[in-house]
VOGU-3710 file (C-alpha; in Angstrom, 3 decimals, decimal comma):
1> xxxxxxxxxx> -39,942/-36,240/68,324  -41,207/-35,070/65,084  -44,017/-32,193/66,138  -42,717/-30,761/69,591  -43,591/-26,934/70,937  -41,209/-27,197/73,529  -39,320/-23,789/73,595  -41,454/-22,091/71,078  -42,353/-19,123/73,275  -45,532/-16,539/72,534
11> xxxxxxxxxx> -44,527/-13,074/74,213  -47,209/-11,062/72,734  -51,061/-11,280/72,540  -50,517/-11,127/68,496  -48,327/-14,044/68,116  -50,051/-16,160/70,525  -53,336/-15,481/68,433  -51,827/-15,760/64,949  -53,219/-18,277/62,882  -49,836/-20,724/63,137
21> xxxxxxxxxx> -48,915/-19,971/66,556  -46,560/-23,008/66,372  -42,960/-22,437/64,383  -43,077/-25,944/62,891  -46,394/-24,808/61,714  -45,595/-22,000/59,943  -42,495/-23,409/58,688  -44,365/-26,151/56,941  -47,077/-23,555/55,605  -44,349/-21,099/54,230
31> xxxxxxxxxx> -42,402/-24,416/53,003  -45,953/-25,461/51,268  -46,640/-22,104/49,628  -42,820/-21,984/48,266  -43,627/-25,060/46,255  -46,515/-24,407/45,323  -46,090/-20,771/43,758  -42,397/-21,689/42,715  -42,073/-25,711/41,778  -45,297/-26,754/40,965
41> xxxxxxxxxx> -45,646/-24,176/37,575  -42,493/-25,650/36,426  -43,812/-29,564/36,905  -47,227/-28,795/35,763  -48,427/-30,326/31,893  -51,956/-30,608/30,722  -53,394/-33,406/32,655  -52,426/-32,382/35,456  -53,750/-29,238/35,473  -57,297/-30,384/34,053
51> xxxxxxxxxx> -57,598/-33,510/36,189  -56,099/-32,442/39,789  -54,956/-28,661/40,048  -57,249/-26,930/38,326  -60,488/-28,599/39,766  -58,998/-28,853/43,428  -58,138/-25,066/43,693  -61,596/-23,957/42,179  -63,774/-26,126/44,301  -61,665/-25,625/47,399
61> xxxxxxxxxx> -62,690/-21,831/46,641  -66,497/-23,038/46,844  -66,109/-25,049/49,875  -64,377/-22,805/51,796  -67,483/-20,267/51,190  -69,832/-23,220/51,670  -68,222/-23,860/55,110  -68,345/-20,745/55,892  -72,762/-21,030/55,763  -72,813/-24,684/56,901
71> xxxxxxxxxx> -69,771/-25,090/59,141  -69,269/-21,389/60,823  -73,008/-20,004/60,551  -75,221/-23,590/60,809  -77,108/-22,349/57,733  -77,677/-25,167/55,878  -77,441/-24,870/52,024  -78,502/-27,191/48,778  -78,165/-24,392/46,404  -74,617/-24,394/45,870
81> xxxxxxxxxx> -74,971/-25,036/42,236  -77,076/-22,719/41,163  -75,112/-19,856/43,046  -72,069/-21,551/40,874  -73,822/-20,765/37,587  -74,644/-17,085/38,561  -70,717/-16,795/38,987  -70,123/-18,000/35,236  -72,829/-16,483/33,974  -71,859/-13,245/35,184
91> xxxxxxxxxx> -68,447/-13,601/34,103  -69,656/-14,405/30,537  -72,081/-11,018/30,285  -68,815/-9,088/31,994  -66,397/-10,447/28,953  -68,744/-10,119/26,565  -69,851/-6,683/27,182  -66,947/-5,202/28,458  -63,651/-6,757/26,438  -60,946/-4,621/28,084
101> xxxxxxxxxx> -62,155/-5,070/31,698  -59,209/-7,637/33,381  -59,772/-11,317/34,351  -59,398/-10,355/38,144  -62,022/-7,688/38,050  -64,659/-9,765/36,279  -64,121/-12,960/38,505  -64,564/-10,522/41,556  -67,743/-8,745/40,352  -69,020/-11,951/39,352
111> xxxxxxxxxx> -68,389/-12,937/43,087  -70,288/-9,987/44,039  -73,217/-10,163/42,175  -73,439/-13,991/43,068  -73,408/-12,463/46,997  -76,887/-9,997/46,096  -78,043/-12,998/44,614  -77,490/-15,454/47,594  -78,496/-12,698/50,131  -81,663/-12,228/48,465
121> xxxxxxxxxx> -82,386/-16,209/48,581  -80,816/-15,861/52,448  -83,822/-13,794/53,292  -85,665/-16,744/54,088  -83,125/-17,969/56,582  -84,668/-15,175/59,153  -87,950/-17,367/59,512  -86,822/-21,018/59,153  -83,564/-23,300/59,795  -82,866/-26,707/59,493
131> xxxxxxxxxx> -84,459/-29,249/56,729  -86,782/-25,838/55,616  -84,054/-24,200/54,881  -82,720/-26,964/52,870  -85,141/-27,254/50,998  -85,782/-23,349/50,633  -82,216/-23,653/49,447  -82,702/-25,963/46,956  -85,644/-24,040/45,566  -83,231/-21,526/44,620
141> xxxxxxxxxx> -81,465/-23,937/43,231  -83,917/-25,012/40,667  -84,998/-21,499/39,690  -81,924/-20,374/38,771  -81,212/-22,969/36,483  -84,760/-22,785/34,987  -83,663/-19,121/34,293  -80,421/-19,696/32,630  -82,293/-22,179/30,419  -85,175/-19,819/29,320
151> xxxxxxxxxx> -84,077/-16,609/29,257  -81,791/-16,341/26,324  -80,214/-12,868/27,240  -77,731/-14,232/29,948  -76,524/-16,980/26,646  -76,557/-14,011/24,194  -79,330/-15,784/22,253  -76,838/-18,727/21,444  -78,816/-21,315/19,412  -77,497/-24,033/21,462
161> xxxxxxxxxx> -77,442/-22,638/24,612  -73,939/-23,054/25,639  -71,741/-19,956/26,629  -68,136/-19,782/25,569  -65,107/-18,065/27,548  -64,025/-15,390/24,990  -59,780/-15,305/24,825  -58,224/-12,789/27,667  -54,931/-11,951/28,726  -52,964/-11,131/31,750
171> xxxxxxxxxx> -49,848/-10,213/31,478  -49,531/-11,017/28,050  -50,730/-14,450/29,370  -53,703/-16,362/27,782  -55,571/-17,082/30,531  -59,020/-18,437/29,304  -59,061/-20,075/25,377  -57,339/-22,912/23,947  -54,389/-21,018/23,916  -54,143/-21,107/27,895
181> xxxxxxxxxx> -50,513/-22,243/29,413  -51,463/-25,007/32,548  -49,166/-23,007/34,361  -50,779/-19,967/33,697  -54,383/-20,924/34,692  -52,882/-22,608/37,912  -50,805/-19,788/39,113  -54,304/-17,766/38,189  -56,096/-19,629/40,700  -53,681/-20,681/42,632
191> xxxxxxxxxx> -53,724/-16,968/43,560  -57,297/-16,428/43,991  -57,419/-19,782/46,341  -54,822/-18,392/48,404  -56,181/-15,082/48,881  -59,282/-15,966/49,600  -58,625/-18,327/52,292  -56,900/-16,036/54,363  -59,298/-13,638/53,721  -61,793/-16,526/55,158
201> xxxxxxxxxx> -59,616/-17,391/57,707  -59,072/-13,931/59,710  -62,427/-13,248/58,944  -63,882/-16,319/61,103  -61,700/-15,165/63,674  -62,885/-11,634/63,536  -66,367/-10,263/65,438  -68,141/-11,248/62,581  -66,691/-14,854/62,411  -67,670/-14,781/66,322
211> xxxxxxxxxx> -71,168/-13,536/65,344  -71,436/-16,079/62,575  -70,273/-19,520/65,577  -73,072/-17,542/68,344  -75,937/-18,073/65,725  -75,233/-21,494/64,877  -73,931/-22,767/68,512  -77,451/-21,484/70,203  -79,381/-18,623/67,800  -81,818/-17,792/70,587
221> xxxxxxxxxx> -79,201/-17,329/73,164  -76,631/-14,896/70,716  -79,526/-12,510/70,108  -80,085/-12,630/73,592  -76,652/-11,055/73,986  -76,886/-8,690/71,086  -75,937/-10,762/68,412  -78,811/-9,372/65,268  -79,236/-12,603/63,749  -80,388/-10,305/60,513
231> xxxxxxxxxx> -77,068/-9,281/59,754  -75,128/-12,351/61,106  -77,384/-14,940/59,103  -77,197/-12,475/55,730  -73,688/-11,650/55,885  -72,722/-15,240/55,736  -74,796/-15,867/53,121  -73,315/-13,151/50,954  -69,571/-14,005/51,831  -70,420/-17,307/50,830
241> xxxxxxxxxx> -72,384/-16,412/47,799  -69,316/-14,603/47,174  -66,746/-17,489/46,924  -69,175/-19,583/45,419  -69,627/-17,234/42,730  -65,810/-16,393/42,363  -65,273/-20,266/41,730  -68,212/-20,672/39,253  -66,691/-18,171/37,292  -63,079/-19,486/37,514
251> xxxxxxxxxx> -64,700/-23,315/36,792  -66,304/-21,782/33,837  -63,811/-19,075/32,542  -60,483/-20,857/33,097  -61,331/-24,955/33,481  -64,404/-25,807/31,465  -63,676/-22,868/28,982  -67,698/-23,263/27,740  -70,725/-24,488/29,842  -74,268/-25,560/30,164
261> xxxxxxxxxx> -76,227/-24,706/32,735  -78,313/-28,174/33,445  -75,110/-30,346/32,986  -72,488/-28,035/34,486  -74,132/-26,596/37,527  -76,529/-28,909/38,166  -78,095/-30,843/41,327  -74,588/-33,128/41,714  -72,709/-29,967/41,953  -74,671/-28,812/44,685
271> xxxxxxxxxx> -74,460/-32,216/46,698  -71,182/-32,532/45,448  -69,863/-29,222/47,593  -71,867/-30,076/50,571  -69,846/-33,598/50,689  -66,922/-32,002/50,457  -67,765/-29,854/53,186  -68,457/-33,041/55,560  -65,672/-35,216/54,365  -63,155/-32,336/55,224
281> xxxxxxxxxx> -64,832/-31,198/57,886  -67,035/-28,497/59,742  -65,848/-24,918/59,952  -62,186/-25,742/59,612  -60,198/-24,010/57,089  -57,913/-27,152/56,294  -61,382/-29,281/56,081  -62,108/-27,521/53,317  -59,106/-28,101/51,175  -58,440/-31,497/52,252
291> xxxxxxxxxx> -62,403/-32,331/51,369  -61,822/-30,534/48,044  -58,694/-32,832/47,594  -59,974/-36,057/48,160  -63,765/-35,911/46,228  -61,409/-34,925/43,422  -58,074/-36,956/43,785  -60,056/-40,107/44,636  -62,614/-40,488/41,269  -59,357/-39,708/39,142
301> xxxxxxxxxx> -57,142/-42,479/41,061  -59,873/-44,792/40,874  -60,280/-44,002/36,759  -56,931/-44,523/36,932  -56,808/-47,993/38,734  -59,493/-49,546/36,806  -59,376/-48,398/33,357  -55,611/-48,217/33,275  -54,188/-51,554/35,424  -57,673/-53,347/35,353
311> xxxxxxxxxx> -58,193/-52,686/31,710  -62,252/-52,158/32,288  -64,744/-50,510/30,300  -65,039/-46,626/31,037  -68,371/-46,750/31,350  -68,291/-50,022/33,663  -65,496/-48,028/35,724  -67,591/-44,862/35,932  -70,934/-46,789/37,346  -68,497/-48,757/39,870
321> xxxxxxxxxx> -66,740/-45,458/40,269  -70,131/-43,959/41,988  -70,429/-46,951/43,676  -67,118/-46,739/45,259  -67,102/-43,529/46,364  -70,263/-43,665/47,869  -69,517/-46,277/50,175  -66,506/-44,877/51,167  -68,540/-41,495/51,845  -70,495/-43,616/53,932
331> xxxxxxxxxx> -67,977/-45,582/55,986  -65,396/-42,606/56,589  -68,814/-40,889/58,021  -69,257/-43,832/60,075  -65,794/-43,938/61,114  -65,414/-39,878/61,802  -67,768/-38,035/61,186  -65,713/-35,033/62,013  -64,153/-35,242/58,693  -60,331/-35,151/57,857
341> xxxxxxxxxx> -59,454/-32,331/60,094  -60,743/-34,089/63,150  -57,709/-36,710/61,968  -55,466/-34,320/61,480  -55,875/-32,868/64,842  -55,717/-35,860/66,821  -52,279/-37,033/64,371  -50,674/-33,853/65,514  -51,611/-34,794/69,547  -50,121/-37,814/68,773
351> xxxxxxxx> -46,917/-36,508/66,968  -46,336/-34,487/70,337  -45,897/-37,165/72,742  -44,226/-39,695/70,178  -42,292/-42,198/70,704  -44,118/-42,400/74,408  -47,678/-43,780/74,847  -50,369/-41,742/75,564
//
């Protein structure tokens, strides 16, 4: 009754293969997108943007580059973090040496020389898979914090060694500073987010996307039929390098606004991405925003429930915060461990034969 394809007709190979080959589908994406670029900027006041919008469109950026390694490539990654602070980093050296380059071309070189980066500490992906490459992964992920720490060039020999997003414009728009509009910086990367994910999305659909599934469906067997697991395995990790880098510059440029490398890109963030990853689920597009949504809608509801009505102690609510989450990590793992798109997949099969039982 509600979700039906009855009379919804594909009479090309195009629109049978476009990504909402369903009407109600792309009504409800088109209806989605109007809201968002239109309503939402007009509704949108400080804590809004730094507690939901802002944080959910940046690390849906990550995830969906994260995804594309882990759930579209089966190259597993625990260096998500560090990969983050090369982003920022890099966008801090671009606005510091270069004050009349734009916003948008320093966030995207940032994202490109996060992708050398990650394709240089992809190289060892060739040889070994699996926990090794975890672990290889998380090597990286140490060294390149140790490097932010010690070598005082990427700070600019800051004496506490904390970088600072200089005040830029777009538009005539602050965009990073205290001066910065909420609207502004969500429109910013509301825009980016957007972009990037159908970038992502036609480009998992693409030979290369096909490439990427081969490798991590059966490795052995794809380069059996020509698939060179050289470029497949390096190319995904320098388009996801790429996002990952694009959102650790946005998280540092437009959110945080300063940062410091131990406490801002640090082990949780790394661990943090790859659970948003399996709560939303494996190489799905929408698994990757609605993981992003709910690792950072459910700490601030739970703040919200147990400082605010409860009246606890924030730092009693933050320990029982951890606590909470983790369990429910734990049980909605238990419960499907195909993450949140698996449920939204079978909640559509079910919307097509309601009211009738299946």
């Amino acid at each position: 009754m509600f979700y039906r394809e009855a009379g919804d007709f594909k009479t090309s190979y195009s629109k049978d293969e476009q990504t909402f080959p369903i009407k109600l589908d792309r009504t409800g994406y088109y209806a989605v997108m109007l809201f968002a670029f239109c309503v939402v900027p007009f509704m949108v006041n400080d804590y809004w943007a730094s507690a939901v919008l802002l944080p959910f469109l940046i690390y849906a950026i990550a995830v969906i580059g994260l995804n594309i390694l882990i759930g579209y490539c089966g190259q597993l990654s625990l260096g998500s973090g560090g990969f983050m602070a090369v982003g920022a980093y890099s966008s801090y050296k671009l606005m510091t040496s270069f004050p009349d380059l734009s916003m948008v071309i320093v966030i995207l070189l940032s994202g490109l020389i996060t992708a050398l980066v990650g394709t240089a500490f992809g190289l060892p992906s060739l040889r070994i898979k699996g926990f090794y490459l975890a672990v290889a992964t998380l090597a990286a992920q140490f060294f390149l914090v140790w490097l932010f720490n010690k070598v005082a060039w990427f700070y600019n020999y800051s004496a506490s060694g904390q970088i600072s997003a200089p005040e830029r414009t777009i538009f005539g728009f602050y965009i990073t500073g205290p001066n910065t509009q909420p609207a502004v910086a969500y429109l910013f990367c509301l825009a980016f987010a957007v972009g990037l994910a159908w970038v992502a999305r036609n480009m998992t659909r693409s030979n290369t996307g096909r490439k990427w599934m081969a490798i991590r469906d059966m490795d052995i067997a794809a380069e059996i039929i020509g698939v060179n697991p050289l470029k497949a395995k390096l190319s995904a990790f320098a388009v996801s390098s790429f996002y990952i880098g694009v959102a650790g510059a946005l998280l540092f440029s437009v959110y945080l606004g300063a940062a410091e490398v131990g406490e801002s890109f640090g082990m949780s963030k790394s661990f943090l991405l790859v659970f948003m990853v399996i709560i939303g689920g494996l190489g799905s597009m929408f698994g990757s925003f609605a993981g992003a949504a709910f690792m950072v809608l459910l700490p601030v509801l739970l703040k919200n429930i147990m400082v605010g009505q409860l009246g606890w102690a924030t730092d009693i609510a933050a320990h029982f915060e951890f606590v909470i989450v983790g369990l429910l990590i734990v049980i909605f793992l238990i419960v499907e461990p195909h993450g949140l798109a698996a449920l939204w997949r079978v909640a559509k099969d079910k919307l097509r034969l309601w009211p009738f039982p299946h």
